[in-house]
Structure formats: C-alpha cells, structure tokens
PAKEMI-239732 format. One line per field, with one value per atom (N, C-alpha, C): atom name; x, y, z. Coordinates in nm, 3 decimals. Atoms other than C-alpha are relative to their C-alpha. Layout:
N
atome = (CA ...)
X = (X ...)
Y = (Y ...)
Z = (Z ...)
This chain:
119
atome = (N CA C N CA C N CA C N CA C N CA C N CA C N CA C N CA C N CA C N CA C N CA C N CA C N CA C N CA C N CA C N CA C N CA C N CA C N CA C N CA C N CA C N CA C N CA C N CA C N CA C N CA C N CA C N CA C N CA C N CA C N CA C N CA C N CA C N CA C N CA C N CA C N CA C N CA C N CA C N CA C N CA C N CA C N CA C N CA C N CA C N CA C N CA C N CA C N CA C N CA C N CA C N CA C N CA C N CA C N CA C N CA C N CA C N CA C N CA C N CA C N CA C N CA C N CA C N CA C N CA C N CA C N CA C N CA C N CA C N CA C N CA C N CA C N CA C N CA C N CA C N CA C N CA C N CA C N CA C N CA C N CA C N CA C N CA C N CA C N CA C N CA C N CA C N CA C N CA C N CA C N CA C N CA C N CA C N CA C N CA C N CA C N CA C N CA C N CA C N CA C N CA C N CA C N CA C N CA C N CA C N CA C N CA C N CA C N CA C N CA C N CA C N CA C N CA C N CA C N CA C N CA C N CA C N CA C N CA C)
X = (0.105 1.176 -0.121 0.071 0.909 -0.160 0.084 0.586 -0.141 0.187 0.231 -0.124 0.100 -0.100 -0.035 0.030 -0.189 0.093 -0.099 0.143 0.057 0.048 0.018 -0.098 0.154 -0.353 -0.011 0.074 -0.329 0.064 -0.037 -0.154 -0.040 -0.033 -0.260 -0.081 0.105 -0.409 -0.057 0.054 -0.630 -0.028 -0.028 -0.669 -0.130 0.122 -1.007 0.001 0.019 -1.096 0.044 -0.018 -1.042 0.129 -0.130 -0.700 0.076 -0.106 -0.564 -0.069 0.031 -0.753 0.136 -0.084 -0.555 0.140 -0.181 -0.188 0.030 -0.033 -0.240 0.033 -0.045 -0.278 0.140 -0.146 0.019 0.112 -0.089 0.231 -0.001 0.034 0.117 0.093 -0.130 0.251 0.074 -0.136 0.570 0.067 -0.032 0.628 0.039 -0.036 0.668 -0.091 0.125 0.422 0.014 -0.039 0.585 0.019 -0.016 0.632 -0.105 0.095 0.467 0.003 0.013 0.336 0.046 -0.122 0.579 -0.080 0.038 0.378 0.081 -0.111 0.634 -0.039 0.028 0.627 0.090 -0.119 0.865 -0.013 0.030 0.891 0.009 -0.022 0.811 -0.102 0.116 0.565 -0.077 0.064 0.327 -0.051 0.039 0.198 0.076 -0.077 0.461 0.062 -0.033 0.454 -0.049 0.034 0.435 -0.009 0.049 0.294 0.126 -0.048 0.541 -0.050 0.036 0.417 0.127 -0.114 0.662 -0.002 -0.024 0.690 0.135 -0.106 0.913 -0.014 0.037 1.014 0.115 -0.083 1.207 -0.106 0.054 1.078 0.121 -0.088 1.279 -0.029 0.034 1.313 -0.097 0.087 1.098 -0.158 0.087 0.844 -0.163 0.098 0.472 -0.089 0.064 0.272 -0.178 0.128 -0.103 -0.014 -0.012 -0.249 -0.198 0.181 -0.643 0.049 0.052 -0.714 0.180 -0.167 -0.278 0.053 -0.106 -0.170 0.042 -0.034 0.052 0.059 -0.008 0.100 0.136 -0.101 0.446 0.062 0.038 0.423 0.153 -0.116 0.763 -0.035 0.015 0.754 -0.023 0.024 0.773 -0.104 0.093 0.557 -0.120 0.149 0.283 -0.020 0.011 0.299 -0.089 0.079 0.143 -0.102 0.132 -0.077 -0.106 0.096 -0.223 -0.157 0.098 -0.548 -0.111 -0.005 -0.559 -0.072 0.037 -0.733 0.039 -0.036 -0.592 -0.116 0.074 -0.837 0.078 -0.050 -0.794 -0.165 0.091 -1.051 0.033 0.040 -1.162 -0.122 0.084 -1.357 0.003 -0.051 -1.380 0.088 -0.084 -1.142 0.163 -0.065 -0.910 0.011 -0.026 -0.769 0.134 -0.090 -0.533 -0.030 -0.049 -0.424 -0.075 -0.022 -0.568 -0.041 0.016 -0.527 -0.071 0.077 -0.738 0.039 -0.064 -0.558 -0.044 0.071 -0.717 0.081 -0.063 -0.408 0.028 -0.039 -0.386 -0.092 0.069 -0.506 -0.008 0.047 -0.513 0.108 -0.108 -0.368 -0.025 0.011 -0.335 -0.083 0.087 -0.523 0.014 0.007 -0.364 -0.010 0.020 -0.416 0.166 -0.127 -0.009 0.106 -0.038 0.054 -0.092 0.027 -0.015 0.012 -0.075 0.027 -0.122 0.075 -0.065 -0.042 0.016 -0.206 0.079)
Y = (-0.038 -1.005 0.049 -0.064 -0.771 -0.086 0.075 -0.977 0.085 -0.119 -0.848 -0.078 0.047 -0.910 -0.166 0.180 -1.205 -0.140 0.108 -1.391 0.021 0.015 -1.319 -0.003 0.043 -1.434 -0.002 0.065 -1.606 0.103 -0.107 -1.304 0.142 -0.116 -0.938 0.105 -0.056 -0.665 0.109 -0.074 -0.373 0.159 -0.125 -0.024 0.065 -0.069 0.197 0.083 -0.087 0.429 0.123 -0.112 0.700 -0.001 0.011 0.582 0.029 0.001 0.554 0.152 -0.174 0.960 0.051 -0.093 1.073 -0.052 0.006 0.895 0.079 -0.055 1.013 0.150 -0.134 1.380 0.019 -0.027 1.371 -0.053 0.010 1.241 0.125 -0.098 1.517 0.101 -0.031 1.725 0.032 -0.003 1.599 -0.048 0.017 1.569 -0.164 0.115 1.181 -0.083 0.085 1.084 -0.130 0.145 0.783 -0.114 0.102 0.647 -0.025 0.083 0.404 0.055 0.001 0.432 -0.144 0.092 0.183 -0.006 0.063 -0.011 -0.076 0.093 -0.157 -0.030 -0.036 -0.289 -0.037 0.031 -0.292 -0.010 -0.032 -0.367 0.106 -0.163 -0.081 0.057 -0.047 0.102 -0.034 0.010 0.098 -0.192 0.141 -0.241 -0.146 0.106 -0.483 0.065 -0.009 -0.366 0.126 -0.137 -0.030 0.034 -0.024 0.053 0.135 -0.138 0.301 0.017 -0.062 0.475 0.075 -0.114 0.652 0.011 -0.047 0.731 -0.097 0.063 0.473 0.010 -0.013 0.530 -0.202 0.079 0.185 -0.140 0.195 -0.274 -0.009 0.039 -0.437 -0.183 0.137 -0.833 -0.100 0.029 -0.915 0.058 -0.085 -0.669 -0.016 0.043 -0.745 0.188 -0.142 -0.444 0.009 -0.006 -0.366 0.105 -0.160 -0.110 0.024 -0.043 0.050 0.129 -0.146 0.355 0.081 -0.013 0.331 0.091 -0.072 0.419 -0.187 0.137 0.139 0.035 -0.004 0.041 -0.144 0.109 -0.161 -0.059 0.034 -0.405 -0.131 0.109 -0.633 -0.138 0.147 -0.997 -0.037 -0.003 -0.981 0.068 -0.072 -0.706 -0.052 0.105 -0.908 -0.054 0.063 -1.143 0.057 -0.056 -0.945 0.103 -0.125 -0.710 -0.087 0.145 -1.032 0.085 -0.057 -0.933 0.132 -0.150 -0.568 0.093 -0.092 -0.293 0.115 -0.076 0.040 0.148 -0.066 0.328 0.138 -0.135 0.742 0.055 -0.004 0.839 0.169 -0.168 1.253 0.030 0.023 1.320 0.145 -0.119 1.620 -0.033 -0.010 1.481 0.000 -0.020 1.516 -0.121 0.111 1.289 -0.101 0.078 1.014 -0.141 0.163 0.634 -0.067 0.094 0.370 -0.126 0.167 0.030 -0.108 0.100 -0.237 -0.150 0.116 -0.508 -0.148 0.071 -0.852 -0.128 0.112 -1.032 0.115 -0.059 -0.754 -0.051 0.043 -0.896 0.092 -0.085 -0.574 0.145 -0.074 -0.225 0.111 -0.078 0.119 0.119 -0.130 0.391 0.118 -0.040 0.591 -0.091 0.112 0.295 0.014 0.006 0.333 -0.149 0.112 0.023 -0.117 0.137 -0.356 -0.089 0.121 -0.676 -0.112 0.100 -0.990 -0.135 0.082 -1.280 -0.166)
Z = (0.091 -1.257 0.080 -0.081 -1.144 -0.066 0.002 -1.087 -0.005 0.092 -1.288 0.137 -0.098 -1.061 -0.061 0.016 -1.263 0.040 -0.064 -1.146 0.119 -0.168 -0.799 0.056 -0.084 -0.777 0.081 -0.086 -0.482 0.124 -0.151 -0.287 -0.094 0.067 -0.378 0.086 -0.074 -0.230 -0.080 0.019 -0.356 -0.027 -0.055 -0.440 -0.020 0.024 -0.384 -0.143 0.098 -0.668 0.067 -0.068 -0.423 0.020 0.038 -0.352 -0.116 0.149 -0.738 -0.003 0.001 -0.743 0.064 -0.050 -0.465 -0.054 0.038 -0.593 -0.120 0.105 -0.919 0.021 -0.018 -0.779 0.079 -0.059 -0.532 -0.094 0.084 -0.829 -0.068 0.086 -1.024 0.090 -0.092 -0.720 -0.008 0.007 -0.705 -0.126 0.123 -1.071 0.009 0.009 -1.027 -0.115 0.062 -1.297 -0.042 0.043 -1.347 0.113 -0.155 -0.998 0.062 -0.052 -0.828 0.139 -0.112 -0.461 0.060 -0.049 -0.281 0.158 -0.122 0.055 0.036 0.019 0.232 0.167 -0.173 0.658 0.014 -0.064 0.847 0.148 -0.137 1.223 0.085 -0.048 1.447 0.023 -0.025 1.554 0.146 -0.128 1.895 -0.024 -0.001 1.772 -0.028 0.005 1.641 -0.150 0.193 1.224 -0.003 0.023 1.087 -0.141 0.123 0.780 -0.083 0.056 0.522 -0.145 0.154 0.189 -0.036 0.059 -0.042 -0.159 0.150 -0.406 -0.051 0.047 -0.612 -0.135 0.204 -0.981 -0.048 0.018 -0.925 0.007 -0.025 -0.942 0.052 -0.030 -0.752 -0.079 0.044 -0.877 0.119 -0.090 -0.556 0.030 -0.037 -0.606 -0.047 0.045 -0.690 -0.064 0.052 -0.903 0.022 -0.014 -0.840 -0.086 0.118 -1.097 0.023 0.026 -1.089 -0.061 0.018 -1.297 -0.103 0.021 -1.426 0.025 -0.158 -1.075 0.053 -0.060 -0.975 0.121 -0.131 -0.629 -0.004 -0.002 -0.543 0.123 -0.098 -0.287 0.014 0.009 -0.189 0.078 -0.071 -0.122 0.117 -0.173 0.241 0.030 -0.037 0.282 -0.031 0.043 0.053 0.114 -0.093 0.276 0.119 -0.147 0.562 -0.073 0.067 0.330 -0.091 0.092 0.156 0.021 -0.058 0.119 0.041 -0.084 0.229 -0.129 0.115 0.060 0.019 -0.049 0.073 -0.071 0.042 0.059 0.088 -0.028 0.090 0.037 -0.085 0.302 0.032 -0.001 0.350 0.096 -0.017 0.611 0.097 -0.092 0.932 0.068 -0.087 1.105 -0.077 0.064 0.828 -0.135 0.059 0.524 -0.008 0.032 0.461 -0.026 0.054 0.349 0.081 -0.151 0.557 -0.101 0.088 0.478 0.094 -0.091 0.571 -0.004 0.030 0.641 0.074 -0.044 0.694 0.119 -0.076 0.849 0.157 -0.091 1.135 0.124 -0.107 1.476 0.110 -0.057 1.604 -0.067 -0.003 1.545 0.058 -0.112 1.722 -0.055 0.035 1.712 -0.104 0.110 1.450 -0.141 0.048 1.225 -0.069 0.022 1.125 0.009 -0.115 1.328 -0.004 -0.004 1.360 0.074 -0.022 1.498 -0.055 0.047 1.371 0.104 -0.145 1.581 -0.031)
C-alpha cells in the first residue's frame, strides 16, 4: 500500500515551489501529466550514494508520496531513509539550472552535488 505524507510524519522530505513549477513543466514536455518524479539512491557515485530522478507513472507498495502544488514526488523506503529530511529545490541561475537536493543526512558530497556520503 502506497504510503500518503501524513502516514510518514516522522520521515519526509520537501519540495520548493520552484521545484513542483519546474516538474510540472517537464511533465507537460513529456506528455507524462500523470507521473510522479521518482527520487531514488542508489550506491555509486564519487562519494559513496548517488542521487537518481526519473519520471514514474507507477507506487510501488514501499513507496512514500510527497505532493506541493499536485506534483507528486515518489520517494522508496530505503531511499527515505537517507533523504529524511531533505528538501529538493530547482535552482536557475548563470551557471546554468537544475535539481539540487539538500540533504540533511549527507556528511559530505561532491562537487557536482549528484553524490554523497553519509557520516
């Protein structure tokens, strides 16, 4: 059973206003208007954990939902776990734009912010 924010208070993480803007347009895009943006980590990367985004029109029975603005963000049990916390903002600036998540359990990560490790 796919788990709503309220029956995951004590783990959840966040989405800017600027974030739920830009998902809604790249759904628009790729005609996905129904799919969620899917945060998932997996090991890998220069630091230990590596952050992946992707477009999911699927819950899995592990999966926790975040929603601002009704753009949902779908975050899996494990991955919670390490994004506890985290806020994910879309950031535009001269040096270009993209995702960056700010994640509070990361004890360091690399310079493209892609990457993690925890302490």
């Amino acid at each position: 059973m796919v788990e709503s924010l309220a029956e995951a208070e004590e783990r959840r993480i966040s989405l800017t206003e600027s974030a739920a803007r830009r998902i809604a347009v790249l759904r628009a895009q790729e005609n996905a208007d129904h799919a969620y943006l899917r945060i998932a980590v997996t090991g890998g990367g220069c630091s230990g954990f590596q952050y992946g985004l992707s477009f999911d029109d699927q819950c899995n029975e592990d999966d926790f939902v975040f929603e601002r603005g009704g753009v949902g963000v779908v975050v899996d049990d494990v991955s919670l776990g390490l994004l506890n916390g985290a806020e994910v903002d879309f950031i535009e600036d001269l040096m270009g734009a993209s995702f960056q998540i700010k994640n509070p359990n990361a004890a360091s990560s690399c310079g493209c912010g892609n990457s993690f490790s925890i302490g």
